[in-house]
Each structure stands twice: as C-alpha cells, then as structure tokens.
N, C-alpha and C positions, 0 to 999 in steps of 0.2 A: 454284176461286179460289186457285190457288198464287202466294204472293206473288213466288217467283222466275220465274214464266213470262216470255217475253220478248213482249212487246205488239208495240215499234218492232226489229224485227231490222237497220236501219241505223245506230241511235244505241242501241240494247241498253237501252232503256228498260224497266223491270218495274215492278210492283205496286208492289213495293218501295220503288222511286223517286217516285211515287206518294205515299204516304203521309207517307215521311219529309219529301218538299218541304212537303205539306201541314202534316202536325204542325210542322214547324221554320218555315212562316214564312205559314201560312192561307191560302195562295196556291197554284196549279199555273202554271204557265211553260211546262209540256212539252208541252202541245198546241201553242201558240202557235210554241215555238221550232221542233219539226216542220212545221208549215203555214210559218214562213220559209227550211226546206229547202228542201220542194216548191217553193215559187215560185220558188228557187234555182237548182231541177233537179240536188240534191246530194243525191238519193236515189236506191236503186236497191229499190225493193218489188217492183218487178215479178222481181227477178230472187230477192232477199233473202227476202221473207216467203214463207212454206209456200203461201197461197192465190193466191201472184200479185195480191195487192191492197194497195191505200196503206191503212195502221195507223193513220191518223188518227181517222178515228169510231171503230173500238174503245179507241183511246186517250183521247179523248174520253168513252166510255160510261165504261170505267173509273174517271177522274176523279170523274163524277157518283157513281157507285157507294162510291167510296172515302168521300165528303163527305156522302153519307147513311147510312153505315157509322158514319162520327163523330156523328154526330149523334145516336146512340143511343147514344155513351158515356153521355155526358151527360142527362139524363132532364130537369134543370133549364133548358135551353137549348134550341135549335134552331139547328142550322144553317141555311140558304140557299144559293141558288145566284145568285151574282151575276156577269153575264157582260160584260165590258169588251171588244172586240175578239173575241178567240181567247183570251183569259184569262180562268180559273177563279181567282174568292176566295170562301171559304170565311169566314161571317161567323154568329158565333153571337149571338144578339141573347135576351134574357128571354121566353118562350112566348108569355106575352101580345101584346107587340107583333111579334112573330114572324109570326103567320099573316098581318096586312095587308102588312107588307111584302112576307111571299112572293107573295102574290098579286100584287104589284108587279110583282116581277122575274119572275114566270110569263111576263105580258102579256109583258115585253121580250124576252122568248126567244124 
C-alpha cells in the first residue's frame, strides 16, 4: 500500500491523489475523469501500464479502500459509499443511522 505507486500511468494518478482529493473535498472525481478518457480514446494502458490493462477497476478498488481507511479514523462516525454515475463521495453520517443508510446504497451498487 505505497501511497506514491502509480495506479493510472497515463494521467500519474497515485494513492496519494486519492486521499488528498478525498480529505480536501469528501469526494473522488478521478475514476470518473479516467472513464471520460477512455471514452475519449485519450489513453494508452495498453501500451503505458506494466500489465497491459485499463487502471480503471483498480483505480476504482483503491478509492473504496481509501474511504474505509477513513472511516476508521474516526470511531464516532461512519463513512459510506455513495455512487453517483462514476463518482465516489465519501459521507460520514452518526453510527446509528449509518448502518440503514449503508444498506441503502449497498442495494444501489
């Protein structure tokens, strides 16, 4: 889990970037803005990434990973996972009403 690895080697996206978008604004953007590459065809993974394959799902896992990472800062809170499109927000809600909700946005996933 090193935060400077490189996830997206066409737009140098890391851990890194990852977190900070999260901490600074409880949101991720960088799946979303990846998948509007792709359908651009303003990418090259096939030639760019180590495995020959689009960085999007692990870009994506990552996300997930980061946003239940946070959610153990905090012991009083919970995060969730709420998915809009291709967009990750990251929403801390009081434990109690925490768990109905997540079951919410489970279903939606």
């Amino acid at each position: 889990m090193n935060p400077t690895e490189t996830l997206c080697y066409c737009f140098g996206c890391t851990r890194s970037d990852i977190r900070r978008e999260l901490a600074s604004t409880g949101t991720c953007t960088i799946p979303a803005r990846i998948a509007d590459e792709i359908r651009a065809g303003r990418t090259a993974c096939k030639l760019k990434h180590p495995q020959r394959i689009y960085c999007l799902v692990q870009v994506r896992r990552v996300v997930e990973e980061e946003m239940e990472r946070a959610s153990t800062l905090e012991p009083r809170f919970m995060t969730y996972l709420q998915v809009q499109g291709s967009q990750f927000r990251a929403l801390a809600i009081e434990g109690r009403r925490a768990a109905s909700l997540d079951e919410q946005s489970s279903s939606r996933l």
